[in-house]
PADOZA-145395 format. One record per residue (C-alpha): residue number from 1; z, x, y; residue in three letters. Coordinates in steps of 0.02 Angstrom, whole numbers, m for minus. Layout:
REM residues N
dopa pos NUM	c3 Z	c1 X	c2 Y	code ala $
...
This chain:
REM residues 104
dopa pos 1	c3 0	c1 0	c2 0	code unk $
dopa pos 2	c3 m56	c1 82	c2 164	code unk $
dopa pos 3	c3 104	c1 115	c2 287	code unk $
dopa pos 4	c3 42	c1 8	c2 414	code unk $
dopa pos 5	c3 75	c1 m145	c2 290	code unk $
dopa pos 6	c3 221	c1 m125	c2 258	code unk $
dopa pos 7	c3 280	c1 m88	c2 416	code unk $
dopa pos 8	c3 185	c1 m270	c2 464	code unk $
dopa pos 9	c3 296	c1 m327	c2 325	code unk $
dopa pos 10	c3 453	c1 m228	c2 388	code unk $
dopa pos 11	c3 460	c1 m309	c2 579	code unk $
dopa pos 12	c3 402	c1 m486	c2 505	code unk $
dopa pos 13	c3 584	c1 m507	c2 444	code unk $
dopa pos 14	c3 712	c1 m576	c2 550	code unk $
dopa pos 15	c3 835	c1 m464	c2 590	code unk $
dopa pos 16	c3 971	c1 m463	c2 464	code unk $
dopa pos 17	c3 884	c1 m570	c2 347	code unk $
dopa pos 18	c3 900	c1 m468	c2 208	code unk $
dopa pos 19	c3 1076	c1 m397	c2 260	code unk $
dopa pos 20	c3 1119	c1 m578	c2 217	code unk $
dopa pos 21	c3 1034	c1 m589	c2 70	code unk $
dopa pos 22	c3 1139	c1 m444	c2 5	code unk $
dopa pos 23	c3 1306	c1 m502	c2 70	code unk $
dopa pos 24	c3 1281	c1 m668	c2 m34	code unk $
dopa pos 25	c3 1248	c1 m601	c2 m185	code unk $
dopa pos 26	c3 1400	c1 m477	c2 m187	code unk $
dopa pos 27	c3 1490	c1 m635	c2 m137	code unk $
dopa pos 28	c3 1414	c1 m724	c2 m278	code unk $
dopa pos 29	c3 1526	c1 m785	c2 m442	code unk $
dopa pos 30	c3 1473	c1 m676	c2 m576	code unk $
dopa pos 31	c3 1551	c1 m783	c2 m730	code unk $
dopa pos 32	c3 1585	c1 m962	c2 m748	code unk $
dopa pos 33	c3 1659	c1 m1075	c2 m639	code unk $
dopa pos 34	c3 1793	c1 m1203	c2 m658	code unk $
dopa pos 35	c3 1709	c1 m1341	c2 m610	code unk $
dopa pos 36	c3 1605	c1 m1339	c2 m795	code unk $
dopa pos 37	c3 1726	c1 m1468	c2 m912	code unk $
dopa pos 38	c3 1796	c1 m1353	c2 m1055	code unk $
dopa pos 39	c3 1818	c1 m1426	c2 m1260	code unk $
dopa pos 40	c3 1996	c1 m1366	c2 m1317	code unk $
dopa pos 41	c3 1884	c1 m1325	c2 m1466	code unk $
dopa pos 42	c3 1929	c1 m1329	c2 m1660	code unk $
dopa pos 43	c3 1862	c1 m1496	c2 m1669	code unk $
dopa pos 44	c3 2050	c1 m1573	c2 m1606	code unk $
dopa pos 45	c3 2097	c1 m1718	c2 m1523	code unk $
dopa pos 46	c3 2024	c1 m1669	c2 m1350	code unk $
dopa pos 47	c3 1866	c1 m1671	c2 m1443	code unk $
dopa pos 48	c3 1843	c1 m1854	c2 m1438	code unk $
dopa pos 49	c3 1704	c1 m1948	c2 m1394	code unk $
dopa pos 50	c3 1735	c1 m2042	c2 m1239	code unk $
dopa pos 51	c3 1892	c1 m1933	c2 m1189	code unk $
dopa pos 52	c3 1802	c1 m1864	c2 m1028	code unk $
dopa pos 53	c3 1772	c1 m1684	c2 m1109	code unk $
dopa pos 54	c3 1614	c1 m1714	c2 m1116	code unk $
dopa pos 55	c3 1596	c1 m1748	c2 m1312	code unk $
dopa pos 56	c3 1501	c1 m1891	c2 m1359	code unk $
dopa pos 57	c3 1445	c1 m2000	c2 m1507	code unk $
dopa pos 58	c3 1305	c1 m1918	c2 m1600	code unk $
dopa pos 59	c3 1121	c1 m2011	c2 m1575	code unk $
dopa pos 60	c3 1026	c1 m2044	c2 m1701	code unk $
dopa pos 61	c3 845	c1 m1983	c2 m1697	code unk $
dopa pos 62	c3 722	c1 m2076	c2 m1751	code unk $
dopa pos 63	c3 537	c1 m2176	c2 m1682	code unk $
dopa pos 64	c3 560	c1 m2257	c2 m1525	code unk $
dopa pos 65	c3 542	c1 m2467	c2 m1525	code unk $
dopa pos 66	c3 379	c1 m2523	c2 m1560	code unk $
dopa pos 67	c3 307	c1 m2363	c2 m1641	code unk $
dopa pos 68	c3 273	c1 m2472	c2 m1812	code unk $
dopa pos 69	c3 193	c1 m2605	c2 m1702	code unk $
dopa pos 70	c3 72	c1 m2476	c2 m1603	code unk $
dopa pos 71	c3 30	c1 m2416	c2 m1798	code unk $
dopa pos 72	c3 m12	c1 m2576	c2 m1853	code unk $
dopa pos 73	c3 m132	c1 m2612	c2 m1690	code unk $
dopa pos 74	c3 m220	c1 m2459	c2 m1689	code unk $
dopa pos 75	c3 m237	c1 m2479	c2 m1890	code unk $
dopa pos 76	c3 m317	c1 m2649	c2 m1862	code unk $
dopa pos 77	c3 m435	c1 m2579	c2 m1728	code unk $
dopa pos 78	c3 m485	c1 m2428	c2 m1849	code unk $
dopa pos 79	c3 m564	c1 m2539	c2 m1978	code unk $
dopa pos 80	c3 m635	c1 m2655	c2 m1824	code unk $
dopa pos 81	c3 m715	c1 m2484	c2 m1781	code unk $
dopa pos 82	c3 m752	c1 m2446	c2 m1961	code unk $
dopa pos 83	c3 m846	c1 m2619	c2 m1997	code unk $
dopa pos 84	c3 m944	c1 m2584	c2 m1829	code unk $
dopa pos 85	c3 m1014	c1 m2409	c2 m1863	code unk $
dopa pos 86	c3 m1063	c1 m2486	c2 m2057	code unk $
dopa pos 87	c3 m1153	c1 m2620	c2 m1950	code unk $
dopa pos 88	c3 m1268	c1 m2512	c2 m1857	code unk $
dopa pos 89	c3 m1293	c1 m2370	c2 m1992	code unk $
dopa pos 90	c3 m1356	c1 m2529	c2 m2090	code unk $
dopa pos 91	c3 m1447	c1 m2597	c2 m1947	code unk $
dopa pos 92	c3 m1521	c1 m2397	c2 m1915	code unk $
dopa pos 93	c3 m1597	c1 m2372	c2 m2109	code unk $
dopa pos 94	c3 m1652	c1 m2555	c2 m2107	code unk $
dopa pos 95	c3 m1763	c1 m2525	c2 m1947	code unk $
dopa pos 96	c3 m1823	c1 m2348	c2 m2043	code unk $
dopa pos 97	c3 m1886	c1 m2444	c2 m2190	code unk $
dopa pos 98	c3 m1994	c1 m2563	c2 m2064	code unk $
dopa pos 99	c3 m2041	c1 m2425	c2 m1969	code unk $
dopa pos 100	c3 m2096	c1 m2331	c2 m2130	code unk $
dopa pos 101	c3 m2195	c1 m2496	c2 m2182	code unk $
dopa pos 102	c3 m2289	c1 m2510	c2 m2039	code unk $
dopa pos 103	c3 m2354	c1 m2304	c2 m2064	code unk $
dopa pos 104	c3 m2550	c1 m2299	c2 m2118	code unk $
């Protein structure tokens, strides 16, 4: 980078700027705070869900509503489609053969 960029770069910075920058981060907390909620651990009775330690009841995974539904539209629609393209490959070899008849 010449020197004349980065001085450009240099006096663009308001003075101090990065003076603060540095101060915060020194000032910064470098582990955990003590506003994150803490489990007793070993699974005890502060370990409850619902006892604000921020345990809850397991969910079960699983398809969301409807998912069986959806399956059962877009099966019904796949054999609409599947009918349709037998219709016109029938409808293409049928116009061959005339075409083919009509050949000296």
């Amino acid at each position: 980078m010449p020197p004349s960029a980065l001085a450009a770069m240099v006096n663009a910075e308001p003075k101090g700027f990065m003076a603060g920058v540095v101060r915060d981060n020194r000032g910064a907390p470098t582990g955990p705070t003590g506003a994150i909620p803490r489990s007793t651990g070993g699974g005890g009775p502060a370990n409850v869900p619902g006892s604000g330690t921020g345990w809850a009841h397991e969910t079960p995974i699983g398809p969301p509503p409807g998912v069986a539904q959806a399956d059962r539209l877009m099966d019904a629609q796949d054999a609409r489609d599947r009918a349709e393209l037998i219709k016109r490959d029938a409808q293409l070899r049928a116009m061959e053969k005339l075409a083919e008849g009509d050949k000296p």
